[in-house]
C-alpha positions, 0 to 999 in steps of 0.5 A: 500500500503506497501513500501519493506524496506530495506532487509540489517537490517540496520535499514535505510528506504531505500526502496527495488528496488529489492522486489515487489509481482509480475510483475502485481503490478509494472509498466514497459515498456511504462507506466512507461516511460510515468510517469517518462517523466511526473514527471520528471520536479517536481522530478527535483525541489523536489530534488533541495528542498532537496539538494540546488544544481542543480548539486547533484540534477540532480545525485539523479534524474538520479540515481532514474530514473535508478532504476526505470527503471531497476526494476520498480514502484509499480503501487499503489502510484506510484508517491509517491514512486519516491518522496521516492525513491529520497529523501531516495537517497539523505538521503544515499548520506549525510551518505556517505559525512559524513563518508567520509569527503571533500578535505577542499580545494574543491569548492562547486560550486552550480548554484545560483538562480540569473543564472536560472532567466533570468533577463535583466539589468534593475532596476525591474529585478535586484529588482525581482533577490534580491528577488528570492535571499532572498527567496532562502536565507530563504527557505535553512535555514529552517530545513530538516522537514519543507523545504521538506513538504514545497517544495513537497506542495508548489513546486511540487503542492503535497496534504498533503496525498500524501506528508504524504506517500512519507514521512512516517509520519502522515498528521497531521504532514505533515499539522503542519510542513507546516505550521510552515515552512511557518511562519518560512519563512515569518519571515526570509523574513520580516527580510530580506526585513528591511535589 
């Protein structure tokens, strides 16, 4: 299964909405209505994963599911292709912040963790809201390479070959930045808990 590259010679893995083989080798219509409507929730924590904002990933999803859409998903892989999709959105999106920097005055205004959990005010709530606060606090700091194989396995509940495809590295490498992430995780939430 080859993913189209970007036909532009930018040099960039985006991938090409635009190139497949045939109609037959896509999805469309309602199959392809059926596997957006059923991977959406996971492309909504997928992208979250990456971004660390509710409001950049709903954009990315929104924007994958239009292409999607308008020029359909390759039958073969395809549910690892959405995952490509959004994250190649996402890596296209932080090129274009970078080459066009932010008014210094402009909030960022992301949704913490602590306004999704709904939590009522007793001491257990308020221990399991920390808690949340802290792993979301540990699980940002960790590096692009080893939070989105982390998020995609952990999260999004996908196998190593699968994440590996979506990625386009190796499994060995997929498996070795898991685990390393994971580690990295613990050490930063032990840290954390001493505090």
């Amino acid at each position: 299964n080859i993913i189209p590259r970007c036909g532009n010679n930018c040099g960039n893995n985006c991938v090409d909405l635009t190139f497949m083989d045939s109609n037959e080798d896509k999805l469309t219509g309602k199959a392809l209505n059926e596997l957006l409507a059923s991977e959406l929730s996971t492309m909504r924590k997928f992208t979250y994963s990456l971004t660390g904002s509710v409001d950049d990933s709903h954009d990315v999803v929104q924007i994958a599911m239009e292409r999607c859409l308008r020029s359909g998903v390759p039958r073969e892989g395809s549910r690892s292709w959405l995952f490509t999709v959004c994250k190649n959105l996402w890596i296209d999106e932080i090129r274009r912040r970078r080459r066009k920097p932010q008014n210094e005055f402009q909030e960022d205004i992301d949704t913490p963790v602590s306004d999704f959990a709904e939590l009522n005010s007793t001491e257990a709530s308020v221990a399991r809201r920390d808690e949340l606060n802290n792993m979301a606090a540990a699980f940002s700091q960790l590096t692009d390479d080893h939070r989105i194989p982390l998020a995609m396995s952990a999260i999004d509940g996908m196998g190593y070959k699968e994440i590996a495809i979506a990625l386009e590295i190796p499994v060995g490498t997929v498996m070795s930045r898991i685990a390393r992430a994971r580690i990295t995780l613990n050490k930063r939430l032990r840290r954390l808990g001493d505090d």
